[in-house]
DSSP file (Angstrom, degrees, kcal/mol; ACC not computed):
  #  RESIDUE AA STRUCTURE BP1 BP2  ACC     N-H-->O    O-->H-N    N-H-->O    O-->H-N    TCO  KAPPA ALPHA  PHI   PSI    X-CA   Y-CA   Z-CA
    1    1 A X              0   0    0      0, 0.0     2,-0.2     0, 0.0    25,-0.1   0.000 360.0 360.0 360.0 115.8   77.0  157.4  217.1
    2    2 A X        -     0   0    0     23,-0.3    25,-2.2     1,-0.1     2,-0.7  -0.495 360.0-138.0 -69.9 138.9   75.1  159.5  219.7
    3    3 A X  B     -a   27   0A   0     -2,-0.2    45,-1.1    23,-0.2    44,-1.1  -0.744  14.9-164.1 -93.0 109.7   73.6  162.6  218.2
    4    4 A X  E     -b   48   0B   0     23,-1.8     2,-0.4    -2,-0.7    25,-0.3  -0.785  10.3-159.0-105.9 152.2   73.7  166.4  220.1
    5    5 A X  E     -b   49   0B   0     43,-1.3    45,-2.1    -2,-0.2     2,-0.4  -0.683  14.6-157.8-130.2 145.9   71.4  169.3  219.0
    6    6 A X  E     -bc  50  30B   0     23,-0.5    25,-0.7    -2,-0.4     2,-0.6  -0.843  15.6-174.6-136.1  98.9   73.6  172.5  220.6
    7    7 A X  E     +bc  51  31B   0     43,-2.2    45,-1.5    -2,-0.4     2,-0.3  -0.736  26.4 127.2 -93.9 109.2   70.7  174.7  220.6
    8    8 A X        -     0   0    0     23,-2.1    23,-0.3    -2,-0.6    47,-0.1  -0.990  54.9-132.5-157.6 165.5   71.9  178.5  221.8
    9    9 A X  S    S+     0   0    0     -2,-0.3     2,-0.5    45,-0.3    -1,-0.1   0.463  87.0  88.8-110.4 -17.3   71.2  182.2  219.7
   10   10 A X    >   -     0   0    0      1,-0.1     3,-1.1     2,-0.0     4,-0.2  -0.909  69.1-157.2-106.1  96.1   74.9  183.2  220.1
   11   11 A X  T >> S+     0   0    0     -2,-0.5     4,-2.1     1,-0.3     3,-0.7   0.753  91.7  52.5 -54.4 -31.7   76.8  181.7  216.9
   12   12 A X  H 3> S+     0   0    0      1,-0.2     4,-1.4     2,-0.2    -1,-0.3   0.948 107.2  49.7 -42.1 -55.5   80.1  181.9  218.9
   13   13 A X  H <> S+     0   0    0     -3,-1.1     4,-0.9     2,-0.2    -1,-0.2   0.693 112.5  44.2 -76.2 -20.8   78.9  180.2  221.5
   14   14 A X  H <> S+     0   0    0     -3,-0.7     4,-2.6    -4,-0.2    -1,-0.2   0.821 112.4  52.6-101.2 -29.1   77.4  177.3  219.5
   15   15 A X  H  X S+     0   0    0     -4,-2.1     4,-0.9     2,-0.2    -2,-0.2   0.783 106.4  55.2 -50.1 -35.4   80.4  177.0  217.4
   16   16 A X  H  X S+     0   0    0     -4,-1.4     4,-1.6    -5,-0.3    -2,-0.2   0.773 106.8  50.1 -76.9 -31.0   82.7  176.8  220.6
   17   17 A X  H  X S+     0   0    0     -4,-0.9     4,-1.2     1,-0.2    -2,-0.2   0.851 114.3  47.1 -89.5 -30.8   80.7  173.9  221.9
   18   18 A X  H  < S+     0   0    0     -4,-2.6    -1,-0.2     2,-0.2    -2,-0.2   0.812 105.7  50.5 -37.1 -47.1   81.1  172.3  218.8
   19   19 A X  H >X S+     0   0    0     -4,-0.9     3,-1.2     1,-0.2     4,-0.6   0.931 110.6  53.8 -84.1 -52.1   84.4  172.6  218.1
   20   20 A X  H 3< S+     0   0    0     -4,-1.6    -1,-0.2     1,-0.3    -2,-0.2   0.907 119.1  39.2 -56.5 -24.5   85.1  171.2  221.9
   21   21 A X  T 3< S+     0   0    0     -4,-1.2    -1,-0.3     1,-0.1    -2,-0.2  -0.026  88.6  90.1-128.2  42.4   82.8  168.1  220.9
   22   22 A X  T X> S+     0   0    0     -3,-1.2     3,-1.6     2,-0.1     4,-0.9   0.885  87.0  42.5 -41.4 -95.7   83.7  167.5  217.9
   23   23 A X  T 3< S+     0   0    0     -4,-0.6    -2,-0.1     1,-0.3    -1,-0.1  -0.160  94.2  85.0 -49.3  17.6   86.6  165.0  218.4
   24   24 A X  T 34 S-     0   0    0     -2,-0.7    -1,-0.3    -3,-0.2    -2,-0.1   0.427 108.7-109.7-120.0 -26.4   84.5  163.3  221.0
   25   25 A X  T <4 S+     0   0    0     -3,-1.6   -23,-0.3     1,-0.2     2,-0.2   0.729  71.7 134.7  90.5  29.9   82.6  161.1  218.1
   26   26 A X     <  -     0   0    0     -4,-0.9     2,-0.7    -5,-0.1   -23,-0.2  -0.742  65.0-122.8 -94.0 158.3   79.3  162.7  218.2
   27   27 A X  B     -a    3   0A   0    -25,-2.2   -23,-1.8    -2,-0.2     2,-0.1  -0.936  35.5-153.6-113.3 129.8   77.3  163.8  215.5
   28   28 A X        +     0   0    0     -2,-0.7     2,-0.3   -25,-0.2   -23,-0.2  -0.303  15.8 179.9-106.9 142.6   76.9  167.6  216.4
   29   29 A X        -     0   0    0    -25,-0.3   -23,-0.5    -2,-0.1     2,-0.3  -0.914  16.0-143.8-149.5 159.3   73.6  169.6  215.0
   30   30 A X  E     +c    6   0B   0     -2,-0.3   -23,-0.2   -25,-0.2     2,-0.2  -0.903  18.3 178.9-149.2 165.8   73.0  173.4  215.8
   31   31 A X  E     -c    7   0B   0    -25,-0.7   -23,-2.1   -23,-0.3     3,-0.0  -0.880  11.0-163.2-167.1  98.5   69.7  175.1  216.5
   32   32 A X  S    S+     0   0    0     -2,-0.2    24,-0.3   -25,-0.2     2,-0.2   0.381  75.5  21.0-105.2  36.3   69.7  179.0  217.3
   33   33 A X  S  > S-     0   0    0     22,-0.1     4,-2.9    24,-0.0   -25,-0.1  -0.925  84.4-108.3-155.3 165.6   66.3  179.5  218.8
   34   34 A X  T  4 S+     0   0    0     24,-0.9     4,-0.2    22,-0.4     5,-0.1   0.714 114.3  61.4 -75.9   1.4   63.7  176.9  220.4
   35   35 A X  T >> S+     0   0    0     23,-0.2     4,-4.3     2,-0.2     3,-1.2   0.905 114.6  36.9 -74.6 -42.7   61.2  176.9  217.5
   36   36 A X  H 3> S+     0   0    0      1,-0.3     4,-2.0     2,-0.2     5,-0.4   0.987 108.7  58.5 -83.2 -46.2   64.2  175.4  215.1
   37   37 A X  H 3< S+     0   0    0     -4,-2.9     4,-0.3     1,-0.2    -1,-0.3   0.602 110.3  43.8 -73.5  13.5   65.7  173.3  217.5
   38   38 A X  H <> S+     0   0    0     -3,-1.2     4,-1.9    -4,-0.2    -1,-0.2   0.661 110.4  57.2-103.2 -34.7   62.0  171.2  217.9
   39   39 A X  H >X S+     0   0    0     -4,-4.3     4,-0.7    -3,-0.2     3,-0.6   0.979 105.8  49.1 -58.5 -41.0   61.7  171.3  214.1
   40   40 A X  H >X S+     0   0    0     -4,-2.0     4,-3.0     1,-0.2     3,-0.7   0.914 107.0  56.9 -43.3 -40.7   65.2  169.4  214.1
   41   41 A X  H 34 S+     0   0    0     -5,-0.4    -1,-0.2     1,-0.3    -2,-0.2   0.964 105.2  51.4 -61.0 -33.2   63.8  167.0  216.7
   42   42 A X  H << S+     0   0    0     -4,-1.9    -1,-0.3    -3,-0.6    -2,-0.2   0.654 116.2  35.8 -79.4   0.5   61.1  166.2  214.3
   43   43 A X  H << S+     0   0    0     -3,-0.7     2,-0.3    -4,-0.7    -1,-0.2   0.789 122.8  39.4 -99.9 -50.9   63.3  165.5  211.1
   44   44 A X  S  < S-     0   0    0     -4,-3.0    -1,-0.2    -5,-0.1     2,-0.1  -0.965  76.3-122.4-160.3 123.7   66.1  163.8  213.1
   45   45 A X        +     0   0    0     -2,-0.3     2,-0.3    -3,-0.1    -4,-0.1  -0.447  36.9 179.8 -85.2 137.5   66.6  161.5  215.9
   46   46 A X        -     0   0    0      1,-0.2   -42,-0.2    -5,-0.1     3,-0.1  -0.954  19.8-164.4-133.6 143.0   69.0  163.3  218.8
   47   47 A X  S    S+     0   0    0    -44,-1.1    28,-2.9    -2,-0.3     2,-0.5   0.840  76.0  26.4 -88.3 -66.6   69.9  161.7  221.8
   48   48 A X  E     -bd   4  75B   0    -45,-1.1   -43,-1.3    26,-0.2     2,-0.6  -0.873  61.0-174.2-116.5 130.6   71.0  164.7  223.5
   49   49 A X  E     -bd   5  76B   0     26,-1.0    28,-0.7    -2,-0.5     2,-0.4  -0.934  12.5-150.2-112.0 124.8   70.2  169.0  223.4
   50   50 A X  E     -bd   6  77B   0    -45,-2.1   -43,-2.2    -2,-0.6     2,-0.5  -0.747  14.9-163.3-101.6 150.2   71.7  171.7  225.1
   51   51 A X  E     -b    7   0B   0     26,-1.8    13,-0.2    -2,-0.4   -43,-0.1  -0.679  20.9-145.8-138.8  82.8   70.2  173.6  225.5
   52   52 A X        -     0   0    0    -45,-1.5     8,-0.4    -2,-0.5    28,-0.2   0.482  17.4-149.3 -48.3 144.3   70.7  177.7  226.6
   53   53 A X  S    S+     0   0    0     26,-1.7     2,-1.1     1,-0.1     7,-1.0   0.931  88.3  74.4 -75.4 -47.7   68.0  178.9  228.8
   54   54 A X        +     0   0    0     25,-0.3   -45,-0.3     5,-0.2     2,-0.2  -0.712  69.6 151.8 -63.6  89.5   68.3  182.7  227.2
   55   55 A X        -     0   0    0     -2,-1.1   -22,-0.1     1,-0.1     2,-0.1  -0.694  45.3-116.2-150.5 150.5   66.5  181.7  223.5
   56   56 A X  S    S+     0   0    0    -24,-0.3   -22,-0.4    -2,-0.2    -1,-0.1  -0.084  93.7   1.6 -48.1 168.5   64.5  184.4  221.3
   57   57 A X  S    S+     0   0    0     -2,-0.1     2,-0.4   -24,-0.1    -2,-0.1   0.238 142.7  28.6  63.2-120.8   60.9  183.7  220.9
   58   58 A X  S    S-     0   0    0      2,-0.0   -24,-0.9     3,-0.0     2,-0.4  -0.609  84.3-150.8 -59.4 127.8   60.6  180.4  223.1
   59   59 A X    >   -     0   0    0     -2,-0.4     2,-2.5   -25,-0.1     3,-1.3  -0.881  30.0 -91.8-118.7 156.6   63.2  180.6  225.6
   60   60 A X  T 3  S+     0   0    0     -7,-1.0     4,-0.3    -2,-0.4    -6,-0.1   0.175 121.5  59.6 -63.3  19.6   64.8  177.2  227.0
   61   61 A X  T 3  S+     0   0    0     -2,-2.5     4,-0.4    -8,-0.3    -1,-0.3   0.712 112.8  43.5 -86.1 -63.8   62.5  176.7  230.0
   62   62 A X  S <  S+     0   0    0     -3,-1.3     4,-0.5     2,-0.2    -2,-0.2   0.350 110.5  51.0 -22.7 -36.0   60.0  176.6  227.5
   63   63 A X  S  > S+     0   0    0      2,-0.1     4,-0.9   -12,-0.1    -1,-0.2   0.906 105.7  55.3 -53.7 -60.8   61.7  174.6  225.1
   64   64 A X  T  4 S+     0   0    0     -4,-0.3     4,-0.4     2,-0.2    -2,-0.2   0.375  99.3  63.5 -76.1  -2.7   62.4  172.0  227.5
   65   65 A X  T >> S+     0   0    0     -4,-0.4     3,-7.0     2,-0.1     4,-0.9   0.787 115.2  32.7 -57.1-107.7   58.4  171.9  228.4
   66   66 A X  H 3> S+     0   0    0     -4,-0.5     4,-1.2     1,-0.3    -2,-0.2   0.391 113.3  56.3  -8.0 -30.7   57.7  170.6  224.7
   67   67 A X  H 3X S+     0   0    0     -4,-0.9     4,-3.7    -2,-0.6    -1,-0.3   0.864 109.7  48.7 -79.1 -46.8   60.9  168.7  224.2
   68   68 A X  H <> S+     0   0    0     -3,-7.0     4,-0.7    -4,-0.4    -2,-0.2   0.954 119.8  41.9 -77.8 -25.3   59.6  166.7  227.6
   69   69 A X  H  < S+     0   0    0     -4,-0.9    -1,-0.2     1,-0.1    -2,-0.2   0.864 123.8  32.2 -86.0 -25.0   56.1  166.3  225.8
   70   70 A X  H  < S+     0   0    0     -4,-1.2    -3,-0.2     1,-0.1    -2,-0.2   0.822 132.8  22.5 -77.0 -46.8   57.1  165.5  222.2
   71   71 A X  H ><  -     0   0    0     -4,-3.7     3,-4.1    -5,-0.1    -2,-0.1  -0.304  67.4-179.3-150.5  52.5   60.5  163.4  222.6
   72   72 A X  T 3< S+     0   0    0     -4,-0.7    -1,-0.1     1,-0.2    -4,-0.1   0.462  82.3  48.1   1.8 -42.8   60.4  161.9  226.3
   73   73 A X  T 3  S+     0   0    0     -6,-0.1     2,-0.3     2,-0.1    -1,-0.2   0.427  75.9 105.7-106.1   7.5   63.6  160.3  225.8
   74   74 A X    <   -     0   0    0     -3,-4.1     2,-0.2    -7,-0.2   -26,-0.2  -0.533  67.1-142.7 -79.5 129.0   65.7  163.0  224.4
   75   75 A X  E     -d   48   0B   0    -28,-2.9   -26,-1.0    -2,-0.3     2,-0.4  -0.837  17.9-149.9 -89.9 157.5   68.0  164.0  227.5
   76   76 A X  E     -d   49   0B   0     19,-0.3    21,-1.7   -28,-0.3    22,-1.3  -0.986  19.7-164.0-128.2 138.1   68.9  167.7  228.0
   77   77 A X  E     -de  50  98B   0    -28,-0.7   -26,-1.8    -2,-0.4     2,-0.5  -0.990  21.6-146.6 -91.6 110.1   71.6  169.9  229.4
   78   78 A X  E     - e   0  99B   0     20,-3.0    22,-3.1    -2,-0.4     2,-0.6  -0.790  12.0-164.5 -90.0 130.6   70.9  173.4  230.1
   79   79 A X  E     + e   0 100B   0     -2,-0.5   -26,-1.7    20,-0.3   -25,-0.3  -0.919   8.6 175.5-106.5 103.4   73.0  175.9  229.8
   80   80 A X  E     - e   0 101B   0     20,-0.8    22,-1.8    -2,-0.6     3,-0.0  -0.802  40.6-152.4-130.8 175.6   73.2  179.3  231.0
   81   81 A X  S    S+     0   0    0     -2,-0.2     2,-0.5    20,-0.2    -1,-0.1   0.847  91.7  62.8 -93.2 -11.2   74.8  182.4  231.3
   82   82 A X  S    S-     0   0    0     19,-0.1     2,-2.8     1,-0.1    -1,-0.1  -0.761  71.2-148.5 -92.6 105.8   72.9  183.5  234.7
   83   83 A X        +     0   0    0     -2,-0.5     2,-0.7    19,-0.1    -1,-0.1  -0.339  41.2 152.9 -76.1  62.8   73.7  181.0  237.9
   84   84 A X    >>  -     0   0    0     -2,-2.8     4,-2.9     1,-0.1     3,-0.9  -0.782  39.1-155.5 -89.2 116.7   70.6  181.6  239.2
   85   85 A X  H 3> S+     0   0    0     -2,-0.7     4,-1.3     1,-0.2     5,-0.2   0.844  94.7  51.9 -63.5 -16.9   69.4  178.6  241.4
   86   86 A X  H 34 S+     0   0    0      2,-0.2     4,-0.3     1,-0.2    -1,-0.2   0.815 113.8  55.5 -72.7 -17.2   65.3  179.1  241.1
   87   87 A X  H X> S+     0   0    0     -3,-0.9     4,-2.0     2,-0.2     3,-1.1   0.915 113.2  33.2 -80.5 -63.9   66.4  179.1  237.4
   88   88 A X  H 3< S+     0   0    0     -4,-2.9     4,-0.3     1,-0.3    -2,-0.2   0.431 114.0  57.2 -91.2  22.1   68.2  175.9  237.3
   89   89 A X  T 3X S+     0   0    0     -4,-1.3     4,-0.6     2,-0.1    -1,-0.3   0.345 106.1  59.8 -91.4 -11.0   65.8  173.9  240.0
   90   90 A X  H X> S+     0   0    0     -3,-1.1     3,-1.3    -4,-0.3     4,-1.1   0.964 111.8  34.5 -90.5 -70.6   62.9  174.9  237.5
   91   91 A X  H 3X>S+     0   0    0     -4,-2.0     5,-1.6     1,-0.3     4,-1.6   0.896 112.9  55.8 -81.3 -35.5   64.4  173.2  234.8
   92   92 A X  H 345S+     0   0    0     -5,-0.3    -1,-0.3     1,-0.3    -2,-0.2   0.832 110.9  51.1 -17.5 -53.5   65.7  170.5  236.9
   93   93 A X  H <<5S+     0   0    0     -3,-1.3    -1,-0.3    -4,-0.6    -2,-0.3   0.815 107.5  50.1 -65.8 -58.7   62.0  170.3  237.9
   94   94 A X  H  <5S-     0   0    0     -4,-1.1    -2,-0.2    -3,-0.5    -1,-0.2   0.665 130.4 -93.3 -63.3 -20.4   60.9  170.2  234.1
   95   95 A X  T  <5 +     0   0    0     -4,-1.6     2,-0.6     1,-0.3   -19,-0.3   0.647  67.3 151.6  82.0  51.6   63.4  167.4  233.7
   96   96 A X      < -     0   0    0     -5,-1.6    -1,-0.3     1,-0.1   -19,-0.2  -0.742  39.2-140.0 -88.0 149.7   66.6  168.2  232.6
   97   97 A X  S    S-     0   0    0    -21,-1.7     2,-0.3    -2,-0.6   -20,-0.2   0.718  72.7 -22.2 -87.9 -22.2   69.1  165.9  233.7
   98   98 A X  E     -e   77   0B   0    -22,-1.3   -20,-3.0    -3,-0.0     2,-0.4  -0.996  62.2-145.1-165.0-174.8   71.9  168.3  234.4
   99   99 A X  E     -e   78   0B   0     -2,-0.3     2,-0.3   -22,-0.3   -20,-0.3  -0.958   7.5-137.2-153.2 173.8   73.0  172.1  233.4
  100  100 A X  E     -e   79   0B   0    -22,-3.1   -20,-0.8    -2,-0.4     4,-0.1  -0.991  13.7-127.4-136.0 113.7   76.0  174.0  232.7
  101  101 A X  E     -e   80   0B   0     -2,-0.3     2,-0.3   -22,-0.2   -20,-0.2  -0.472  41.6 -99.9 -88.9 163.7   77.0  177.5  233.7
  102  102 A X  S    S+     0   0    0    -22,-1.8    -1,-0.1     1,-0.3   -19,-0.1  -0.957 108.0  51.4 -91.6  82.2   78.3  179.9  230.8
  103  103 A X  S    S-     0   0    0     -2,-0.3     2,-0.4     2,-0.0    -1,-0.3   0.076  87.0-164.7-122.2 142.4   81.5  180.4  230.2
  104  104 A X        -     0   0    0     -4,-0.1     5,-0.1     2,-0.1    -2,-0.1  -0.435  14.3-126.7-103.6 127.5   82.0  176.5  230.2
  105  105 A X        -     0   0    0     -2,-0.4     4,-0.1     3,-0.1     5,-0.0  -0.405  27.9-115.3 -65.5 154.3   85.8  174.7  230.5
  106  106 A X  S >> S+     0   0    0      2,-0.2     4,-2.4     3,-0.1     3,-1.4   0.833 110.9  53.9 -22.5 -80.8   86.6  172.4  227.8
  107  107 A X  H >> S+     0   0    0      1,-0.3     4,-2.4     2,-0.2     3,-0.9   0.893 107.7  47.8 -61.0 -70.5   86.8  169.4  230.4
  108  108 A X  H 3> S+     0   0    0      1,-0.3     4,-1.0     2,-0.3    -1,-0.3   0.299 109.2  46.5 -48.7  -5.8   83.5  169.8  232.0
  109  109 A X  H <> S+     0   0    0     -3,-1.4     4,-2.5     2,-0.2     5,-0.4   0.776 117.3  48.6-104.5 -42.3   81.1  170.2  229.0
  110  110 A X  H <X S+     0   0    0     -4,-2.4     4,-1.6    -3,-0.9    -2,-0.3   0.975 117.0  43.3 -87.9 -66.2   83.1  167.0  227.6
  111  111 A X  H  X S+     0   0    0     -4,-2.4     4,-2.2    -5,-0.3    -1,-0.2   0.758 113.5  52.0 -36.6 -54.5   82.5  165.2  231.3
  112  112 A X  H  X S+     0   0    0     -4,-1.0     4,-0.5     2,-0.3     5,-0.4   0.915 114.9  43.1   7.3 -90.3   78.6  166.5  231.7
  113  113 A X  H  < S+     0   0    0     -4,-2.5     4,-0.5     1,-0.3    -1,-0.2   0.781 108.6  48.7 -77.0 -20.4   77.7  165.1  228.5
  114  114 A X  H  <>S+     0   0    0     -4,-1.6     5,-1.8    -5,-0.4     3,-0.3   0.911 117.4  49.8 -71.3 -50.4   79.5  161.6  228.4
  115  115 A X  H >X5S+     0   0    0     -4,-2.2     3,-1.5     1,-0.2     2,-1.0   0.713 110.9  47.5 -68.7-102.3   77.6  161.1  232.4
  116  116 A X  T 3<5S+     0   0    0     -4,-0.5    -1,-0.2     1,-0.3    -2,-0.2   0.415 120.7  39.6 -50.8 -15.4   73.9  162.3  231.0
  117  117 A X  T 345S-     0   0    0     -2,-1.0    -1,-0.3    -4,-0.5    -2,-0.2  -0.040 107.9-133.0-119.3  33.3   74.7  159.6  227.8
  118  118 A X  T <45 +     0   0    0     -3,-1.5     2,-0.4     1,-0.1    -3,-0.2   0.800  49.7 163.3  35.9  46.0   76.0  157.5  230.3
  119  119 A X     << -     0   0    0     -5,-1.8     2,-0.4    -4,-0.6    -2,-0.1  -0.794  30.7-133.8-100.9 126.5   79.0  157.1  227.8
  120  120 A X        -     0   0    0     -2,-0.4     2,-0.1    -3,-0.1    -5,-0.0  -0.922  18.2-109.7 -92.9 143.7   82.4  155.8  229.2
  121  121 A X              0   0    0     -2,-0.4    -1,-0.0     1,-0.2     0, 0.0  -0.342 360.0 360.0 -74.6 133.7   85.9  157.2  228.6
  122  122 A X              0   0    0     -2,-0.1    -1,-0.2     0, 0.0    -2,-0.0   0.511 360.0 360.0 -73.0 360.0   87.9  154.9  226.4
């Protein structure tokens, strides 16, 4: 069973993405700023985090420095709420494998993360 960290500061938001992958056969973990969602990495092996750009404290450029230097093979999604491209070519750049604009359909979050764990639809 692949494991997702949904790292975001807005309980709605991390609850919504849950609830959509849920019923996908993940096991789902939550994180609302980047300082806890790196303590999760160290406790618990996750395949994939998404991971909101907009964070308290560390914000998710930032994360995704540290994530790429602690856990190399963890993949990441970024998410935001802002379609800024210099935003998402900088993490692109850091190495996230894809991102997600805010507020995100149902179908696409489920598509996204099944391509980046290279997961096929039964």
């Amino acid at each position: 069973m692949k494991s997702i960290l949904i790292v975001d500061d807005a309980l709605f938001q991390r609850h919504l993405v849950k609830e959509i992958l849920q019923d996908q056969g993940f096991e789902l973990r939550e994180a609302a700023s980047g300082e806890e969602a790196l303590e999760k990495l160290k406790i618990s092996e996750t395949d994939l985090v998404l991971l909101d750009i907009t964070l308290p404290g560390k914000n998710g450029l930032e994360t995704l420095e540290e994530i790429r230097r602690t856990h190399p093979f963890v993949k990441v999604i970024m998410v935001t709420a802002q379609a800024q491209k210099g935003i998402m070519l900088q993490a692109v750049k850091l190495g996230a494998e894809d991102y997600l604009i805010k507020p995100i359909k149902p179908d696409r979050l489920i598509q996204t993360v099944r391509k980046v764990l290279e997961l096929k639809e039964n």
